[in-house]
N, C-alpha and C positions, 0 to 999 in steps of 0.2 A: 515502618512498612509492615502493613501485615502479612498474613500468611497467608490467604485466598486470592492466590492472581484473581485481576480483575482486569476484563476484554471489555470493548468498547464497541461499537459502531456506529457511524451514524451515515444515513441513504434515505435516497428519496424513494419515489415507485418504483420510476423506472430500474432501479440498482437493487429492487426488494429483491426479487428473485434471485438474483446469484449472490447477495448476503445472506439467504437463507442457508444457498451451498457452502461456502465460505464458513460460515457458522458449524455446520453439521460436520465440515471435515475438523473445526476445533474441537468440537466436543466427542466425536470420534477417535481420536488419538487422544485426548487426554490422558495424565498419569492422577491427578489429585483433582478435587473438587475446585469450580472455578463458578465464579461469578460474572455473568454480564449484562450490560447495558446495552439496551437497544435504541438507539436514538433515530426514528422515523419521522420527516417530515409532513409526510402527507400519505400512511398508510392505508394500503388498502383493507377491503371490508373481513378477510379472511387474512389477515397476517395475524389479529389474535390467535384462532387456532391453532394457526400453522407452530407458532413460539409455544402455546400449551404442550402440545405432540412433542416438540424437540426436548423442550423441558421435561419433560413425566417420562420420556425416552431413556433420556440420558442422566436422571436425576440431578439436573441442574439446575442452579440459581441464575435468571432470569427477569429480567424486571425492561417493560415493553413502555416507552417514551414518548410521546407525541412531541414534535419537539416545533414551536410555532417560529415560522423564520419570514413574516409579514413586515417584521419593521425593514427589511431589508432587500424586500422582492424590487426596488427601485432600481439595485445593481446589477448593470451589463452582466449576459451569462457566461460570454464568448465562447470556449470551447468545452468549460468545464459545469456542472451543475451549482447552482449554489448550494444546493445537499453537504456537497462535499466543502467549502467552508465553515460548514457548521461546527466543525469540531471545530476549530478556532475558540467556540465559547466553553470548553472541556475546564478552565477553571473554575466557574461557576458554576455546573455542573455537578463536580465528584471532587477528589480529595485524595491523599497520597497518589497511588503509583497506579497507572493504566497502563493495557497494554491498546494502543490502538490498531485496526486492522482494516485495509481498504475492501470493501465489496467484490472486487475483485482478483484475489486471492484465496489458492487453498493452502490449507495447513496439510505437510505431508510427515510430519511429526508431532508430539507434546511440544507445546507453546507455552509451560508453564516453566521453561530453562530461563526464555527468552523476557519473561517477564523477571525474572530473580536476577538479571544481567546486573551486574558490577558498574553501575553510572560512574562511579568516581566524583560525585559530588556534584554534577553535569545537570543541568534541567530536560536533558535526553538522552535516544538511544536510537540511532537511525544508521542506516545503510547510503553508502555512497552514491548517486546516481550512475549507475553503470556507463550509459550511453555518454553522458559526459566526460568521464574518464577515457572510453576509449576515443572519443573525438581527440582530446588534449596528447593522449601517448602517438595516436597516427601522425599527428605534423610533428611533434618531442623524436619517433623515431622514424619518419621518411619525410624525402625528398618532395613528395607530394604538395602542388600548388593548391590544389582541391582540398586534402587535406586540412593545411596552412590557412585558410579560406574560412573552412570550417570552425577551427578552432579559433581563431579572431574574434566570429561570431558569436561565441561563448564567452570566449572575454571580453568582448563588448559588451555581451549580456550583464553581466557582472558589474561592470561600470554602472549600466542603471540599476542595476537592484544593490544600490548603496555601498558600491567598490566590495562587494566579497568577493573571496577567491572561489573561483570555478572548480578549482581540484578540491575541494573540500565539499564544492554543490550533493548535497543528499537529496534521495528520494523519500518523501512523504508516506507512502503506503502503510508502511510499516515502521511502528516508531514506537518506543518506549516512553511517554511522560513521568515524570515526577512532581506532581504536581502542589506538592506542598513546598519541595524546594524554589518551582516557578512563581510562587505567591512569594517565598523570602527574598529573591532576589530582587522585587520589583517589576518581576515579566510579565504578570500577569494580563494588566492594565493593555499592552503592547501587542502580548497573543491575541485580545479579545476583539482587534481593531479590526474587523469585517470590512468596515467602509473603506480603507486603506488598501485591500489588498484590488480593487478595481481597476487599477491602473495599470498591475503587471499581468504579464502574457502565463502564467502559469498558475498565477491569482491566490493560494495558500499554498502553496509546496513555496513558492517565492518569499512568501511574507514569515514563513515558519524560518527559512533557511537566511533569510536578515536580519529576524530578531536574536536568533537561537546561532550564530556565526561562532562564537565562544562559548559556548554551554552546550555542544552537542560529546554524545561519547561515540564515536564511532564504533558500528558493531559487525559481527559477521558476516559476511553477507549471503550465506545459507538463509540468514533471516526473512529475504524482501532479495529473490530472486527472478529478475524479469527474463519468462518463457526459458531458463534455464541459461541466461546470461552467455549466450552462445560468442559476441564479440570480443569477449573476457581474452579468449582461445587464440585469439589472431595472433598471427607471426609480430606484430608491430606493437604489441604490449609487453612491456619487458620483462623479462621470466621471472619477476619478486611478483609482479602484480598477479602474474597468469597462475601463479604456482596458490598465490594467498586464496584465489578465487575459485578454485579448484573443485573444490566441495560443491562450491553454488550452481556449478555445472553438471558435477555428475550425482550427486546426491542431496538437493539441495530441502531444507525445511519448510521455507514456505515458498510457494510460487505466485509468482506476480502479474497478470497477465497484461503488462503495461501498454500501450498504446490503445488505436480506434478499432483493431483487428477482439474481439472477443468469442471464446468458445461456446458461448450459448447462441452465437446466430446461426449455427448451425450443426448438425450432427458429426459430421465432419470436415474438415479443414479445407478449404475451397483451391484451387490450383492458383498458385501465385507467380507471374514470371519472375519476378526478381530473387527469387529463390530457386530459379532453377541452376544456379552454380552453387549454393548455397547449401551443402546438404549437412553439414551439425545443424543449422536453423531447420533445416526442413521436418529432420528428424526430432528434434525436440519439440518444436509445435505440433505434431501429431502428437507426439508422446504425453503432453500434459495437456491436450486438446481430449486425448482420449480419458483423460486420468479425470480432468473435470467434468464431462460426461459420465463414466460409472459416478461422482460423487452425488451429483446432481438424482441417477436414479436410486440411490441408496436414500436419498430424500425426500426423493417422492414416496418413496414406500413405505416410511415413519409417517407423511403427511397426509399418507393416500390421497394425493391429488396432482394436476401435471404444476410445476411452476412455471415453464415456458410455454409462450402459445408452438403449435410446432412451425421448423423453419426450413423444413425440407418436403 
């Protein structure tokens, strides 16, 4: 492994803009000189400048991808971009150890810990999926039919994405590769199967979490914090889980802003009913709603220019 973590990303247009953000709050907080990889699908005409600006900013190693994904525009998009299975092809690609990082998320600390993580010989380093786990503890610790319902659902999921277990399901965002141990094992060939992932409702978070079922290291989950992991806190997760996850709630490293809800559609956070008994979720969606917002204008002011059109 060498010494100069090395970040990853890979997005299409639509996701250029809050990668930019995403980006500036890595190079922002950094402690040591880092190397990244920009892997753009179908860039726009001003995201060269915008990566020169970041780069000469922050005196960083930067290297800007066109990355051509034509043999493959044949497959269904459903909910997710096919952008976003392009990492899939990260083996042929690069080499040793990436840190990879979804579009959206900010770094609210140095991410060069997270890349030095301790695999333990693992071909990863990912984060539990939160929402999954709290599904599984609500029916594990109440009476709830709804619940119970729920959680089936999950482990019916499982059944088709090739019997893995659901309490182990991670979330993709944020992941640690090693990618030279992925080529020794024979995984390689497996990760790089784009066509394969079509079939499942999640499409590469799915097909990473079936091939990678025994070769993941489970990491902190300060790591790959979704909106501050607010359901962690509920009464019906059992005080090892709520105590371990503690961090990812109140001070967490990176923030994840998972779901179809995103902080750039607007300046601030729109009134939502189902939140209105909901006040840790309420509070913490403002809070790193706003948090993305300052980062976002801290980036326009290196790039001198808006990255969003406006949406208020």
């Amino acid at each position: 492994m060498g010494d100069q973590p090395h970040i990853v990303y890979f997005f299409d247009r639509g996701f250029e803009p809050c990668t930019m953000v995403s980006l500036y709050t890595v190079l922002n907080t950094k402690a040591q000189l880092l190397r990244v990889s920009l892997h753009a699908t179908d860039p726009s005409d001003h995201l060269g400048d915008t990566v020169q600006r970041l780069a000469s900013h922050f005196q960083a190693d930067i290297t800007l991808n066109h990355l051509n994904l034509e043999d493959y525009k044949h497959l269904p998009r459903g909910r997710l971009p096919l952008a976003a299975r392009s990492r899939l092809l990260l083996p042929k690609l690069h080499d040793g150890r990436v840190l990879y990082i979804d579009g959206d998320c900010i770094a609210r600390r140095d991410v060069t810990e997270l890349w030095h993580s301790d695999l333990q010989g693992k071909c990863i380093g990912a984060v539990l999926a939160p929402g999954v786990m709290s599904d599984l503890q609500k029916a594990l610790n109440t009476g709830s039919k709804t619940a119970r319902a729920k959680a089936d659902k999950q482990l019916a999921r499982g059944v088709k994405l090739d019997g893995i277990d659901m309490a182990r399901y991670f979330n993709s965002g944020v992941m640690v590769f090693d990618l030279d141990i992925i080529h020794a094992k024979g995984l390689a060939d497996q990760m790089m199967d784009i066509e394969a992932t079509a079939k499942y409702t999640s499409r590469d978070q799915d097909w990473l979490n079936m091939i990678f079922r025994d070769e993941v290291q489970y990491l902190d989950p300060i790591w790959n914090s979704g909106w501050g992991n607010p359901k962690t806190a509920k009464s019906y997760v059992s005080k090892d889980i709520r105590d371990a996850w503690k961090e990812s709630r109140d001070n967490p490293a990176i923030v994840h802003f998972t779901g179809f809800e995103k902080p750039w559609q607007s300046n601030t956070p729109p009134f939502k009913w189902h939140l209105l008994h909901q006040p840790r979720q309420r509070k913490d969606r403002a809070k790193y709603w706003a948090e993305f917002q300052a980062a976002r204008r801290a980036c326009e002011q290196i790039i001198e220019r808006p990255l969003f059109e406006s949406s208020d």
